[in-house]
N, C-alpha and C positions, 0 to 999 in steps of 0.2 A: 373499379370504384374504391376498393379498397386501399389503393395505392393513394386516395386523395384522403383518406382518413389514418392512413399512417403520416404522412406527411402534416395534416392539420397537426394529430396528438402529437409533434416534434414540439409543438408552440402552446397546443394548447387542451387541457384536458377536456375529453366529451364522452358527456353519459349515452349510452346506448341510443337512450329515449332524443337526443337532441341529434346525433346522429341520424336518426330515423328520418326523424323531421327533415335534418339538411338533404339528405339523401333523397327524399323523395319530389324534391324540387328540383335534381340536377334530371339532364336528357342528355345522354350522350349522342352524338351528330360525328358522321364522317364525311369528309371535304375532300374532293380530287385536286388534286395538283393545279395551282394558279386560278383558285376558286376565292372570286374577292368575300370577304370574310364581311365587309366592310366599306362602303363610298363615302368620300367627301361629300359632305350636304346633308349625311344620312345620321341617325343618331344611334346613337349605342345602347340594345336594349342588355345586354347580355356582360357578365363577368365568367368568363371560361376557364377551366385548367384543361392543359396540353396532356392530353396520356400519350402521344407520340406525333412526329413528324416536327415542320418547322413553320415559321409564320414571319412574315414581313411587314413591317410600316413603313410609308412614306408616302410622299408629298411629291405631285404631280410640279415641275418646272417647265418653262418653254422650251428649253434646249436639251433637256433630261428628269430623268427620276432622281429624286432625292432619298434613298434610304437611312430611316433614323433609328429604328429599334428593329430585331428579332427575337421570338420566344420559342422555344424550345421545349421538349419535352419532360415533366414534372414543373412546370411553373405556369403563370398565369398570363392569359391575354384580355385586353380587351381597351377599346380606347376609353380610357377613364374617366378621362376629362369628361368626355360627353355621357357618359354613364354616371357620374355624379350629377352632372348639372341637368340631364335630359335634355341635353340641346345637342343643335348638329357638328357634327366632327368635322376638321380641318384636315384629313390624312385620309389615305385610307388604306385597310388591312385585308392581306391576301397569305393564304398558303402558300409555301414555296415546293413542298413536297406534299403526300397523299396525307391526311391530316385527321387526329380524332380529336375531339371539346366532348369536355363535359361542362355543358352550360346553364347558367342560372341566370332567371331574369331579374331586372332590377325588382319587379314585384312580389316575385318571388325570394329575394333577399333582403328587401326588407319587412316581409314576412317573418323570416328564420329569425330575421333581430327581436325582432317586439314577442319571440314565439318560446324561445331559447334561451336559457342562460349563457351559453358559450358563441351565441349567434355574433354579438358585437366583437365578441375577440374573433372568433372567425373572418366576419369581414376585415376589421384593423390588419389582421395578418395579411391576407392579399392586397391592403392597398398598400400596407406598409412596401411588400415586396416591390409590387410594383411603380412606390417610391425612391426605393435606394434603385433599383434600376436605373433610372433615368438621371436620379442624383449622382451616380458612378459614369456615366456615360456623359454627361456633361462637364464631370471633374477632368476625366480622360480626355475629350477636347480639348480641355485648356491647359493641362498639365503633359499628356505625352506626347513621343511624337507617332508619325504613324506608324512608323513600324513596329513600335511595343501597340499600337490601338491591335494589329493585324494579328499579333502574336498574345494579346489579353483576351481576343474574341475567341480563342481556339485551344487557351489552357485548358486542359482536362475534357476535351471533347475534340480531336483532333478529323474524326470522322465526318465533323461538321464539314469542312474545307469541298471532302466531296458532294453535298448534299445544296449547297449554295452555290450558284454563279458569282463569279468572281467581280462581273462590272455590280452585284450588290455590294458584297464584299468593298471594293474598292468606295463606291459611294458611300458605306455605312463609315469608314475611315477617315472621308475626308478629301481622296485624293481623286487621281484620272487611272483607269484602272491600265494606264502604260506604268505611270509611276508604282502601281501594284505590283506591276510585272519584275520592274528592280527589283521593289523589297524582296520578293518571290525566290528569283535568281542570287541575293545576297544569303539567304537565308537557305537554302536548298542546291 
């Protein structure tokens, strides 16, 4: 738990006392590998930070899975969308490996807001993050091709490569995970 309040104090200052507070609203939870986090239809009661392993999103298609995000560990999960609005999710979220959250409920965070002085910068900070995510991940669609998407997913975390299946992989990219297999071979 400590690791979520050094990470918070990066952004934003917290007195003991508000920490206390935050702190005692999170439940850490551990997930076995391919434990859906998350169903389509279902709503998002929950804003989690990753203390380790990995997590997948995507959208169920007729002919395949569509992978669109992964989170990692020291950042934050949770389908936002529907955790703002309290409505049902279009996606849904699954561990890719053995998995630990530390989780906060919506009513429980907006608790910490109305409770806290540093409550509202605390939440701002998670969704901020998990705004520029998907703002960076959408730029990347339009702007690279895939073999910089394959090789931007794995700077400074190389270890990831073994920890994901490559047909995510491939579908988080864009491509057919034959076409992966190029890049793959080009690059290696």
């Amino acid at each position: 738990m400590e690791q979520i309040r050094k990470i918070f104090e990066e952004k934003v200052p917290l007195s003991d006392a508000d920490w206390m507070l935050f702190a005692s609203k999170l439940v850490r939870q551990p997930f076995r590998k391919k434990t859906l986090l998350l169903k389509t239809g279902q709503t998002e009661r929950y804003l989690s930070f990753v203390e380790k392993g990995v997590v997948r999103f995507y959208m169920e298609r007729e002919e395949r899975e569509l992978t669109f995000s992964f989170a990692f560990a020291n950042g934050f999960v949770s389908g936002y969308d529907s955790f703002l609005t309290q409505s049902p999710c279009g996606y849904h979220i699954e561990t890719l490996t053995e998995t630990v959250l530390w989780r906060l409920t919506y009513k429980d965070l907006q608790d910490v807001y109305r409770q806290t002085a540093a409550g509202n910068a605390i939440g701002r900070y998670a969704g901020e993050e998990l705004f520029l995510k998907k703002s960076r991940r959408e730029l990347s669609l339009l702007n690279e091709t895939a073999r910089q998407r394959y090789l931007n997913l794995f700077t400074g975390q190389p270890e990831l490569l073994q920890r994901i299946p490559l047909k995510y992989i491939a579908s988080y990219i864009g491509i057919t995970p034959q076409a992966l297999s190029r890049i793959r071979k080009q690059i290696y």
